[in-house]
PyMOL Python script that loads the backbone (N, CA, C, O; Angstrom):
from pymol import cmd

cmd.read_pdbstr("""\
ATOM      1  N   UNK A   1     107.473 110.668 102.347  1.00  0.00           N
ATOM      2  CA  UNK A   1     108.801 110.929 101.839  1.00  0.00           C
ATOM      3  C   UNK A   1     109.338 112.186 102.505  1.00  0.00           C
ATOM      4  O   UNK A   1     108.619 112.947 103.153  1.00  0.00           O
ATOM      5  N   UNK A   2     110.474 112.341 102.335  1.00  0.00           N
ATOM      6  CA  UNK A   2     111.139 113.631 103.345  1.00  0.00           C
ATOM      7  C   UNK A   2     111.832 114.413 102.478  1.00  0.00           C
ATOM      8  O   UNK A   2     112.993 114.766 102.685  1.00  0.00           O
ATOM      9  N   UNK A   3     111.131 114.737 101.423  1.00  0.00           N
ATOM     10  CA  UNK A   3     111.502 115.259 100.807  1.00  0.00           C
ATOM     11  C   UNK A   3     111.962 117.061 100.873  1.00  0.00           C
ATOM     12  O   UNK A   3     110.877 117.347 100.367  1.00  0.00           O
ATOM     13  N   UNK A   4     112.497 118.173 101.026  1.00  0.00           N
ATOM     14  CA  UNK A   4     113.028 118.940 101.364  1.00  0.00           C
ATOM     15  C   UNK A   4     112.195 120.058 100.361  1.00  0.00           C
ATOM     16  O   UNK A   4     112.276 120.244  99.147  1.00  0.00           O
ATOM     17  N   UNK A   5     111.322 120.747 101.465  1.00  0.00           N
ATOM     18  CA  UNK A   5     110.493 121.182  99.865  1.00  0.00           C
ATOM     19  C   UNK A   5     110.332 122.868 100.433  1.00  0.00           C
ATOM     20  O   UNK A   5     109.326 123.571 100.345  1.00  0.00           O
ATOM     21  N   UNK A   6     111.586 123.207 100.993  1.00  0.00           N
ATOM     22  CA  UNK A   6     112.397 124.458 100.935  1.00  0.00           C
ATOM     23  C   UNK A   6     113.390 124.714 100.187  1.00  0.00           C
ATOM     24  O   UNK A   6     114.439 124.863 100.815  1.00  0.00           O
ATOM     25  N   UNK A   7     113.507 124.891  98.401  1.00  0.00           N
ATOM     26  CA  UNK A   7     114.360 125.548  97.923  1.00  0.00           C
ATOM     27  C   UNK A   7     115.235 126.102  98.157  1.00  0.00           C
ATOM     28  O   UNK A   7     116.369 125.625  98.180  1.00  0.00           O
ATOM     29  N   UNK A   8     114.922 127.316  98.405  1.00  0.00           N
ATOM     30  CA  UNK A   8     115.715 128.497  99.031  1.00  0.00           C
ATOM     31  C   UNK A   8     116.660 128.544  99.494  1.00  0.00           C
ATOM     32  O   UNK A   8     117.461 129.463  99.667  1.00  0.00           O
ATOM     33  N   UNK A   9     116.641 126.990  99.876  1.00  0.00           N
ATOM     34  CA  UNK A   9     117.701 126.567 101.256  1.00  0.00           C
ATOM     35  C   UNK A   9     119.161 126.343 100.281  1.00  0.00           C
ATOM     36  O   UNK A   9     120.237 126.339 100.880  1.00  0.00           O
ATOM     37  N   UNK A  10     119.145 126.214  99.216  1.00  0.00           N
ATOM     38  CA  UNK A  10     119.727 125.615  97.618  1.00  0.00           C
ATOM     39  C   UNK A  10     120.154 126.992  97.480  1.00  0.00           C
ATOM     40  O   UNK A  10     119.227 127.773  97.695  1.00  0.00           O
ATOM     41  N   UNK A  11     120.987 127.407  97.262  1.00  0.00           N
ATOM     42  CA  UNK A  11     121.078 128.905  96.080  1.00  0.00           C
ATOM     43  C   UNK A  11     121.260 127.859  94.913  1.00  0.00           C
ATOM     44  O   UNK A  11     121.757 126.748  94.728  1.00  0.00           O
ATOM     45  N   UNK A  12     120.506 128.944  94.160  1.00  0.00           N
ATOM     46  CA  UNK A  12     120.937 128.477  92.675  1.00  0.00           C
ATOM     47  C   UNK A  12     122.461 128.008  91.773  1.00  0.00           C
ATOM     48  O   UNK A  12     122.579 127.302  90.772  1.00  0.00           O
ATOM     49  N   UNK A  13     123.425 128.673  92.538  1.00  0.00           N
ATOM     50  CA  UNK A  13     124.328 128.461  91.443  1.00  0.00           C
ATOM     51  C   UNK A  13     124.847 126.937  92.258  1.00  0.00           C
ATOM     52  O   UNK A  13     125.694 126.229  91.713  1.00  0.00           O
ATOM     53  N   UNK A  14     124.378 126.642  93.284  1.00  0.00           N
ATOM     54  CA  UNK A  14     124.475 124.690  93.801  1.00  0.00           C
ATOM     55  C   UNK A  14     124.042 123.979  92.559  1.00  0.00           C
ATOM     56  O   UNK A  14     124.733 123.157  91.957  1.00  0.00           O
ATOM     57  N   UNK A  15     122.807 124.377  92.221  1.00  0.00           N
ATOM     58  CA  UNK A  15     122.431 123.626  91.226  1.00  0.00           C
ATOM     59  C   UNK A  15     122.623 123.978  90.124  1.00  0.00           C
ATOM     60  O   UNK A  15     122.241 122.957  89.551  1.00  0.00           O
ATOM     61  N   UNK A  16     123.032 124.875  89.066  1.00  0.00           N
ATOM     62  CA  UNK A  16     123.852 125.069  87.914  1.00  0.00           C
ATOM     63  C   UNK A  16     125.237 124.397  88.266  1.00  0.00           C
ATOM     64  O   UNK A  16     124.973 123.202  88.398  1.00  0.00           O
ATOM     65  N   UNK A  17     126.110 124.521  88.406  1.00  0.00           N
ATOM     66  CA  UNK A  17     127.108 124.142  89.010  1.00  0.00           C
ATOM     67  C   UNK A  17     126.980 122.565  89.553  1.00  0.00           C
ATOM     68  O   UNK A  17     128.036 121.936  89.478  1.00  0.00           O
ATOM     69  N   UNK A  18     125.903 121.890  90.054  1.00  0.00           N
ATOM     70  CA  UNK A  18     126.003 120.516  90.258  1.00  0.00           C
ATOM     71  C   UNK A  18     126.425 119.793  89.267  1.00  0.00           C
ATOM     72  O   UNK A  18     126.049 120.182  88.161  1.00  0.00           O
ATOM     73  N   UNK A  19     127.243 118.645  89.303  1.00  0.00           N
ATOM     74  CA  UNK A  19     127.308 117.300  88.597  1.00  0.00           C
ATOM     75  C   UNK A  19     126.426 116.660  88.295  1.00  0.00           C
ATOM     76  O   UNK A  19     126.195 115.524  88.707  1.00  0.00           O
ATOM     77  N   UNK A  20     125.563 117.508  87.253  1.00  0.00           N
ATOM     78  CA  UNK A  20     124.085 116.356  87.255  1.00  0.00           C
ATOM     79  C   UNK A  20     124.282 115.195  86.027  1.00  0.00           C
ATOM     80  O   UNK A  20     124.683 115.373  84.877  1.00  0.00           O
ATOM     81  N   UNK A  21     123.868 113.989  86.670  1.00  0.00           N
ATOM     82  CA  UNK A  21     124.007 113.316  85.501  1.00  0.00           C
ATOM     83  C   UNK A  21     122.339 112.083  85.213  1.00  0.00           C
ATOM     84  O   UNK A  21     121.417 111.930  86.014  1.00  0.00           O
ATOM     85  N   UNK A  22     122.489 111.460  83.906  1.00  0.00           N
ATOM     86  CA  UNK A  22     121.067 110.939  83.473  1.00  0.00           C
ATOM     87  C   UNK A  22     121.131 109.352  83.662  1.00  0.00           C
ATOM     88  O   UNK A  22     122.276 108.971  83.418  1.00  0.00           O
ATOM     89  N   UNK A  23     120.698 108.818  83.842  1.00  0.00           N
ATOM     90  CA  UNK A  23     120.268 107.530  84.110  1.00  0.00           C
ATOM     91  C   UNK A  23     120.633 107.117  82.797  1.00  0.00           C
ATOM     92  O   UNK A  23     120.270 107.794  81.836  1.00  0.00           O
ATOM     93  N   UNK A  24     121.574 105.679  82.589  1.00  0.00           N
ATOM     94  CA  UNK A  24     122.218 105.134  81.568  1.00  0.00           C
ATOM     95  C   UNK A  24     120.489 104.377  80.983  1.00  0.00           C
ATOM     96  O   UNK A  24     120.531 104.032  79.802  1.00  0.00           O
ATOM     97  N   UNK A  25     119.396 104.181  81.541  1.00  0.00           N
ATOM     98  CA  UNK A  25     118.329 103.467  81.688  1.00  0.00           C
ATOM     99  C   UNK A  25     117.131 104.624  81.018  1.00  0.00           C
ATOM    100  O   UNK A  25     116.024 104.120  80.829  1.00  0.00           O
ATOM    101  N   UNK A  26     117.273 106.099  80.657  1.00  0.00           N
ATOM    102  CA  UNK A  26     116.696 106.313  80.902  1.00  0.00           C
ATOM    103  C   UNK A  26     116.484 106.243  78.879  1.00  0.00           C
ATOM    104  O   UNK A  26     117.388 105.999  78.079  1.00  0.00           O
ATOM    105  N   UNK A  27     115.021 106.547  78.555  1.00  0.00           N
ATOM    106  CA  UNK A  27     114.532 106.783  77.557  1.00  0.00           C
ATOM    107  C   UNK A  27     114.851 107.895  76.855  1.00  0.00           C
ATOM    108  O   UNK A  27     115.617 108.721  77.353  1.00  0.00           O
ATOM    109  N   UNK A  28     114.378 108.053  75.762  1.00  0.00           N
ATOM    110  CA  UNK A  28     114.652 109.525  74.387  1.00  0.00           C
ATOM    111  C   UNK A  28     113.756 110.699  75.698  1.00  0.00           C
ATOM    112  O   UNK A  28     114.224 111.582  76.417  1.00  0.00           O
ATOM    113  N   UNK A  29     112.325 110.172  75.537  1.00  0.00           N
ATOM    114  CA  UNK A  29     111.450 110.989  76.084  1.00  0.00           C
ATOM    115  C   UNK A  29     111.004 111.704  77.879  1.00  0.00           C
ATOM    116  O   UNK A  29     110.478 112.687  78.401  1.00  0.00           O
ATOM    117  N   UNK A  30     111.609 110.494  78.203  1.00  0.00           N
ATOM    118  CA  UNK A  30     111.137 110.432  79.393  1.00  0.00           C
ATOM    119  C   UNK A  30     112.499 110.332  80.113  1.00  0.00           C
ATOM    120  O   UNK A  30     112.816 109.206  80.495  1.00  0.00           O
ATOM    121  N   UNK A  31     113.569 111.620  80.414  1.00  0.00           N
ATOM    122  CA  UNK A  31     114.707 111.410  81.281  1.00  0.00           C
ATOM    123  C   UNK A  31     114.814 112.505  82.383  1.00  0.00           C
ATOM    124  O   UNK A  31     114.439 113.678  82.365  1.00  0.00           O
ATOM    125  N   UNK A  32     115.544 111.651  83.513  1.00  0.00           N
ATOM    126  CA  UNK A  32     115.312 112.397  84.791  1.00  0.00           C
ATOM    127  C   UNK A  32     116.998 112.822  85.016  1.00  0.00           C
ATOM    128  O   UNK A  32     117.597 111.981  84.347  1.00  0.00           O
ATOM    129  N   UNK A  33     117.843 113.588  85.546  1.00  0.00           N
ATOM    130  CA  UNK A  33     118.907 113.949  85.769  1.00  0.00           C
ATOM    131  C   UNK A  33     118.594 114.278  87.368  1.00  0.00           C
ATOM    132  O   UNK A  33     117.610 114.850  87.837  1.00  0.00           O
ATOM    133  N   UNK A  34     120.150 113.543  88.284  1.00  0.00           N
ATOM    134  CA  UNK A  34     120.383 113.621  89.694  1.00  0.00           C
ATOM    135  C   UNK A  34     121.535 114.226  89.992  1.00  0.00           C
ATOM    136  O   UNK A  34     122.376 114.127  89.099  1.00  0.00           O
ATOM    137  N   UNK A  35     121.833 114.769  90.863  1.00  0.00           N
ATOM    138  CA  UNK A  35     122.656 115.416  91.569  1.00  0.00           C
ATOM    139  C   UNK A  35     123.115 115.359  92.877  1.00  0.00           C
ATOM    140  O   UNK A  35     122.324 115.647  93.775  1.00  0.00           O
ATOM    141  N   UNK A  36     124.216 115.048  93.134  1.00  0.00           N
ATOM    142  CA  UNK A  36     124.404 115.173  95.075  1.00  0.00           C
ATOM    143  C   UNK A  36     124.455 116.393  95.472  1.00  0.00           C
ATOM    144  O   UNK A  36     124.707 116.971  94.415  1.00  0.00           O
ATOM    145  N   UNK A  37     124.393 117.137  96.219  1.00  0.00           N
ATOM    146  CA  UNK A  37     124.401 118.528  96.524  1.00  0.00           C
ATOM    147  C   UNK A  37     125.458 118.360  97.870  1.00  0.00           C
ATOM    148  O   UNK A  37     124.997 117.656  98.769  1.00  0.00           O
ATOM    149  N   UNK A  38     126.652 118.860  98.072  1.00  0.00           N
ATOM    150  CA  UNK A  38     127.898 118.520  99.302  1.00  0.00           C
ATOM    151  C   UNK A  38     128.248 117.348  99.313  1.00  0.00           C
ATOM    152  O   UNK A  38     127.557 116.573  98.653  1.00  0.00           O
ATOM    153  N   UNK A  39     129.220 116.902  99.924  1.00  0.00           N
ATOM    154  CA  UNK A  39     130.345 116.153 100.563  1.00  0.00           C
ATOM    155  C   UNK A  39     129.869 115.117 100.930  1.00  0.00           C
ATOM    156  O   UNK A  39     130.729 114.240 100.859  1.00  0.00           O
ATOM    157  N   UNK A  40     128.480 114.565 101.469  1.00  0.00           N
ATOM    158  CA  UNK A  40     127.794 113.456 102.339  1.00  0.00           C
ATOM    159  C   UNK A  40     127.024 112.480 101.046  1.00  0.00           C
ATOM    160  O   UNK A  40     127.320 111.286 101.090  1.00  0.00           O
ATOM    161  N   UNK A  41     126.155 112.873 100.018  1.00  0.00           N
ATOM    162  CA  UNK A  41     125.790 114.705 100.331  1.00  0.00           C
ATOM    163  C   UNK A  41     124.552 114.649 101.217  1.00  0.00           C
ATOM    164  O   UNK A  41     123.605 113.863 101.171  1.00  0.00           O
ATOM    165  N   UNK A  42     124.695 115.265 101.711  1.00  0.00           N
ATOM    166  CA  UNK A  42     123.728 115.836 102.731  1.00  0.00           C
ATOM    167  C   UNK A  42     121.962 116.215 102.109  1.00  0.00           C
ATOM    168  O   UNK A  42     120.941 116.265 102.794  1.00  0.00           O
ATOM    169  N   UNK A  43     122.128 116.470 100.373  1.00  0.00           N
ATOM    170  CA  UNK A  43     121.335 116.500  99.582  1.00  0.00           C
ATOM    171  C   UNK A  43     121.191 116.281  98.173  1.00  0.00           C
ATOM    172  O   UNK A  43     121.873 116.820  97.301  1.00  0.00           O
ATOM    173  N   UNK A  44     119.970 115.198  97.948  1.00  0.00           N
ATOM    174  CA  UNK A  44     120.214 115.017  96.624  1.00  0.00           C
ATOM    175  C   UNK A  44     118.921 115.706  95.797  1.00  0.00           C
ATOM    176  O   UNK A  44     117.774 115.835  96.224  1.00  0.00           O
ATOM    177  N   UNK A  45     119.529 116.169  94.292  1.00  0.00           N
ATOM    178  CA  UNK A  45     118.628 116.711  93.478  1.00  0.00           C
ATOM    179  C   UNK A  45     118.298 116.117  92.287  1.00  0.00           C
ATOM    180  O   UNK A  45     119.152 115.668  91.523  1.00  0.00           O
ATOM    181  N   UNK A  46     116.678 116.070  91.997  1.00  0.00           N
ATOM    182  CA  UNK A  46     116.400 115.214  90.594  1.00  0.00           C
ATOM    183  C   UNK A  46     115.737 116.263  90.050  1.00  0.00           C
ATOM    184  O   UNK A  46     115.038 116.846  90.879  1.00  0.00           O
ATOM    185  N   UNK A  47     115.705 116.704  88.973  1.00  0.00           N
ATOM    186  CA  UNK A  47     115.252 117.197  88.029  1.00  0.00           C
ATOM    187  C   UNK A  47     114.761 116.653  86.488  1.00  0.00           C
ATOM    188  O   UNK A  47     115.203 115.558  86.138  1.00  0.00           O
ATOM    189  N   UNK A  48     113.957 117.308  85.661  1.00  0.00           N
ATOM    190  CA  UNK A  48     113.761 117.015  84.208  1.00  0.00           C
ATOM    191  C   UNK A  48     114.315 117.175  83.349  1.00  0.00           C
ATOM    192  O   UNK A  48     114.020 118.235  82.798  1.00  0.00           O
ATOM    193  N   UNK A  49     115.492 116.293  82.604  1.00  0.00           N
ATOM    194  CA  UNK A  49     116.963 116.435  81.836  1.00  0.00           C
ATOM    195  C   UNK A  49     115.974 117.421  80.174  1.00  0.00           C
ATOM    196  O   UNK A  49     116.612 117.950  79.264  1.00  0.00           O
ATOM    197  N   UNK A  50     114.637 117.397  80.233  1.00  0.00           N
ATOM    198  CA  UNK A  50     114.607 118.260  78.967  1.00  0.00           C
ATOM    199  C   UNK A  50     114.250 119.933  79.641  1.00  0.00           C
ATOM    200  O   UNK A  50     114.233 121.036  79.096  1.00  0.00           O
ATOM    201  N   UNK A  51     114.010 119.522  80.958  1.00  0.00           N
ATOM    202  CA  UNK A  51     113.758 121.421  81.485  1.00  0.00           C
ATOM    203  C   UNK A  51     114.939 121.360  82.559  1.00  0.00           C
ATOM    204  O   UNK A  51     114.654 121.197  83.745  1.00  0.00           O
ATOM    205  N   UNK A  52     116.096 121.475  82.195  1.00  0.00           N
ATOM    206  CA  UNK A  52     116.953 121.866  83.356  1.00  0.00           C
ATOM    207  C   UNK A  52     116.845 123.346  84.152  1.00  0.00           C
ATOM    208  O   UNK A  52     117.039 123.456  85.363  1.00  0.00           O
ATOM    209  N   UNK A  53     116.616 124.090  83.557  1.00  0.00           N
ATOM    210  CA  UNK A  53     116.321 125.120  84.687  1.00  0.00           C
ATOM    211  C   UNK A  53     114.938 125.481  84.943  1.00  0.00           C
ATOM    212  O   UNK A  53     114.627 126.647  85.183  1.00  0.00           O
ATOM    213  N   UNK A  54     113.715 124.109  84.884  1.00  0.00           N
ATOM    214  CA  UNK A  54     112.543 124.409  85.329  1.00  0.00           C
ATOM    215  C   UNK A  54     112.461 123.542  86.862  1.00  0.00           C
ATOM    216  O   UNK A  54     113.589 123.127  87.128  1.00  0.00           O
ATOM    217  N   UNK A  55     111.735 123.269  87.625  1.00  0.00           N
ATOM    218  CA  UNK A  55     112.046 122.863  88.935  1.00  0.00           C
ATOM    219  C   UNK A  55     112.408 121.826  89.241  1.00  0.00           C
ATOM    220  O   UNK A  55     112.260 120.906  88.437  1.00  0.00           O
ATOM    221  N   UNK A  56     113.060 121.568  90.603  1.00  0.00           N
ATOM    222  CA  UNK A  56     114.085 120.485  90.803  1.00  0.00           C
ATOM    223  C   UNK A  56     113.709 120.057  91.967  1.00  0.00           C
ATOM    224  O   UNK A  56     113.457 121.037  92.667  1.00  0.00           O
ATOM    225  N   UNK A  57     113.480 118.691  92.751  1.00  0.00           N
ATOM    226  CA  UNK A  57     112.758 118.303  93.574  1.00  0.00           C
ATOM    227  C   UNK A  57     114.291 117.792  94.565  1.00  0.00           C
ATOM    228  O   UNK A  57     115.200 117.146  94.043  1.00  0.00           O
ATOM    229  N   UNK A  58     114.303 118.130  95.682  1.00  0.00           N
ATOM    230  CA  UNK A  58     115.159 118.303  96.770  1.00  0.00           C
ATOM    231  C   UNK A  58     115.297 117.324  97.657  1.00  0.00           C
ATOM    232  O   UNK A  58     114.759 117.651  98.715  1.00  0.00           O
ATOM    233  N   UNK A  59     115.882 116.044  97.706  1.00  0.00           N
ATOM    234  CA  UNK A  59     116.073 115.433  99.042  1.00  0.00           C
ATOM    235  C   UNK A  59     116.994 115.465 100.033  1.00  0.00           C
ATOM    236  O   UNK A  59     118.096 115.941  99.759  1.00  0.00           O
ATOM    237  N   UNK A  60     116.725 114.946 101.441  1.00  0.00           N
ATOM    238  CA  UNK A  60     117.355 114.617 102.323  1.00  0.00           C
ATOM    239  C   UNK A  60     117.683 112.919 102.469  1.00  0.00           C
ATOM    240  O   UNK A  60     116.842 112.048 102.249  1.00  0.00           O
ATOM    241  N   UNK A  61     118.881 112.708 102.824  1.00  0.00           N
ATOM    242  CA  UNK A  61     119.229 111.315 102.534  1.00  0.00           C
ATOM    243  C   UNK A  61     118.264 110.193 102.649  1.00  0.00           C
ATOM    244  O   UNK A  61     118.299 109.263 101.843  1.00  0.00           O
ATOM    245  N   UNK A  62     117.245 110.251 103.797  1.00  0.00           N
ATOM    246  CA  UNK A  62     116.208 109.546 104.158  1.00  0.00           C
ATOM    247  C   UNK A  62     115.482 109.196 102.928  1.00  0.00           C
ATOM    248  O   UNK A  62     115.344 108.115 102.356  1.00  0.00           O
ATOM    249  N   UNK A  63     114.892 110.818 102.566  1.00  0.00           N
ATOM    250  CA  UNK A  63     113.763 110.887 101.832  1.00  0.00           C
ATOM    251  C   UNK A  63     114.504 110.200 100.403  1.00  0.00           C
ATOM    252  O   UNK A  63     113.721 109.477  99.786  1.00  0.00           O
ATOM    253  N   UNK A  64     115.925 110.323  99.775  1.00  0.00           N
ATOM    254  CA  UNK A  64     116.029 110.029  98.775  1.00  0.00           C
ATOM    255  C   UNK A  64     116.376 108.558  98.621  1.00  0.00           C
ATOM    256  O   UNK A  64     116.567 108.227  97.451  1.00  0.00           O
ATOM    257  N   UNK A  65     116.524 107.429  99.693  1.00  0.00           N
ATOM    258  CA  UNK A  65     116.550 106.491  99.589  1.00  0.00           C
ATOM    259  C   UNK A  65     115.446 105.542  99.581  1.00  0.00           C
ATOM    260  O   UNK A  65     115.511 104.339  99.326  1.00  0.00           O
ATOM    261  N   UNK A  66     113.752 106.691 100.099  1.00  0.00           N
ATOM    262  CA  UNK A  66     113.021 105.787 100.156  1.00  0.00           C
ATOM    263  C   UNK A  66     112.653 106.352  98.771  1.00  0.00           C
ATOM    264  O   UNK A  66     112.001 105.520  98.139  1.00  0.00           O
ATOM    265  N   UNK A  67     112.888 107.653  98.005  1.00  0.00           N
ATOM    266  CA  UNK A  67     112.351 107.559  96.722  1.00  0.00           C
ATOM    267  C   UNK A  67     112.395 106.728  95.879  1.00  0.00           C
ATOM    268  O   UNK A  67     111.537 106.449  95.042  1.00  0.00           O
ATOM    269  N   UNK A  68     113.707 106.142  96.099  1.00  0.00           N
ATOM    270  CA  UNK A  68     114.560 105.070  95.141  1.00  0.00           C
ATOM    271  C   UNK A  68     114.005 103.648  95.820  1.00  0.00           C
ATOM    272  O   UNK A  68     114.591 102.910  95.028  1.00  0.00           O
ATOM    273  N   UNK A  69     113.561 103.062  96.383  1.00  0.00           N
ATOM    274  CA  UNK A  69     112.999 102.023  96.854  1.00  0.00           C
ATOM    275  C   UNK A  69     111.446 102.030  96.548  1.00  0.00           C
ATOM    276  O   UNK A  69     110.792 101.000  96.385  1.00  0.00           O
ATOM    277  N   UNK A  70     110.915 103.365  96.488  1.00  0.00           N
ATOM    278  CA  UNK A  70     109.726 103.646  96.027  1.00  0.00           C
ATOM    279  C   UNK A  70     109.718 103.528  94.352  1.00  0.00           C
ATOM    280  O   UNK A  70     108.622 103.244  93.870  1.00  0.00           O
ATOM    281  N   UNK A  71     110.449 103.653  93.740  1.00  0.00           N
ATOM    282  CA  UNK A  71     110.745 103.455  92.008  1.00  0.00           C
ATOM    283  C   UNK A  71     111.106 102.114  91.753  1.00  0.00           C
ATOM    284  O   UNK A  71     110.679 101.582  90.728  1.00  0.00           O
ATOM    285  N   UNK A  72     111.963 101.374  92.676  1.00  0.00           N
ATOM    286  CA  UNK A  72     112.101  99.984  92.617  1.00  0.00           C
ATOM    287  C   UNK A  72     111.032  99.235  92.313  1.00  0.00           C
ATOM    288  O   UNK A  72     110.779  98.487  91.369  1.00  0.00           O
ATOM    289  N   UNK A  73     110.085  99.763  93.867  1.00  0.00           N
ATOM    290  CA  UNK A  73     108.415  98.919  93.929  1.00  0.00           C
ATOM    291  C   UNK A  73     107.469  98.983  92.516  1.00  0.00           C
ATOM    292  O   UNK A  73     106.774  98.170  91.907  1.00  0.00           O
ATOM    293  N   UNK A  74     107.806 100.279  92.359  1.00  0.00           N
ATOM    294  CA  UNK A  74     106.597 100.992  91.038  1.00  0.00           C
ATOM    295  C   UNK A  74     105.717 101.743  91.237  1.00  0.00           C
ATOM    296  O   UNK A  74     104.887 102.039  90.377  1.00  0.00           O
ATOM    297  N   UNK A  75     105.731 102.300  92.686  1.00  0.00           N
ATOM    298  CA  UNK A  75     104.907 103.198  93.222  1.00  0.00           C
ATOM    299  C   UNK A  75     104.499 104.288  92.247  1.00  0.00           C
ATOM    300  O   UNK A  75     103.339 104.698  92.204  1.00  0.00           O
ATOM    301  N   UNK A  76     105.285 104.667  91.610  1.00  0.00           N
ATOM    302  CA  UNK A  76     105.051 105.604  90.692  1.00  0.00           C
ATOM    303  C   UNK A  76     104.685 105.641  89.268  1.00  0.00           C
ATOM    304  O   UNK A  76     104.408 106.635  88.597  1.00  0.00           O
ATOM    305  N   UNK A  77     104.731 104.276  88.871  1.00  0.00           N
ATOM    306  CA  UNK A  77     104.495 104.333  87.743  1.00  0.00           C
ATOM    307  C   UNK A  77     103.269 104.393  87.224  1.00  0.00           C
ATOM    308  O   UNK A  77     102.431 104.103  88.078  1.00  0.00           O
ATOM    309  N   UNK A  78     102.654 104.736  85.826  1.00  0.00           N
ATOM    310  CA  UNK A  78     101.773 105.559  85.748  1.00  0.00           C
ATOM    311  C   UNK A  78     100.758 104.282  85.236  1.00  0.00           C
ATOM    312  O   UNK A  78      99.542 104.388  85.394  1.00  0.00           O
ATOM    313  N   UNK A  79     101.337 103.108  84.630  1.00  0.00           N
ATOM    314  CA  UNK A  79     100.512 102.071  83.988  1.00  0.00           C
ATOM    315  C   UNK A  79      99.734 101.327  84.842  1.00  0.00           C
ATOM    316  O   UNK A  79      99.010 100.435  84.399  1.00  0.00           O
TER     317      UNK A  79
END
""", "prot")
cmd.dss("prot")
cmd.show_as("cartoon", "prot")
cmd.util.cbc("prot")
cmd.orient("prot")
């Protein structure tokens, strides 16, 4: 995955300030909140909708389309 795993590169108030929003899909317990970061965007951000200002995992368009094709498959799921 290509995932962008330089922060820094983000100032913070990108991500306070982002449009983050939650998956109409998602559960009580278990919800993820995304973000575009610019105009393209050039970067997208997912985070944990119950820790919003604990860490936020960073993509580049690549990396965030195979994340999402990777969640399709079930790569991730834990069962």
């Amino acid at each position: 995955m290509n995932e962008i795993r330089d922060t820094s590169s983000v100032p913070a108030r990108h991500l306070a300030e982002a449009p983050w929003r939650k998956s109409t899909r998602s559960q009580t317990s278990n919800c993820v909140e995304v973000a575009p970061l610019g105009a393209a965007p050039a970067v997208v951000a997912l985070r944990d909708s119950k820790d919003p200002s604990g860490p936020v995992l960073l993509f580049n368009r690549a990396g965030w389309l195979g994340f999402i094709a990777g969640a399709k498959e079930g790569q991730f799921d834990l069962d």
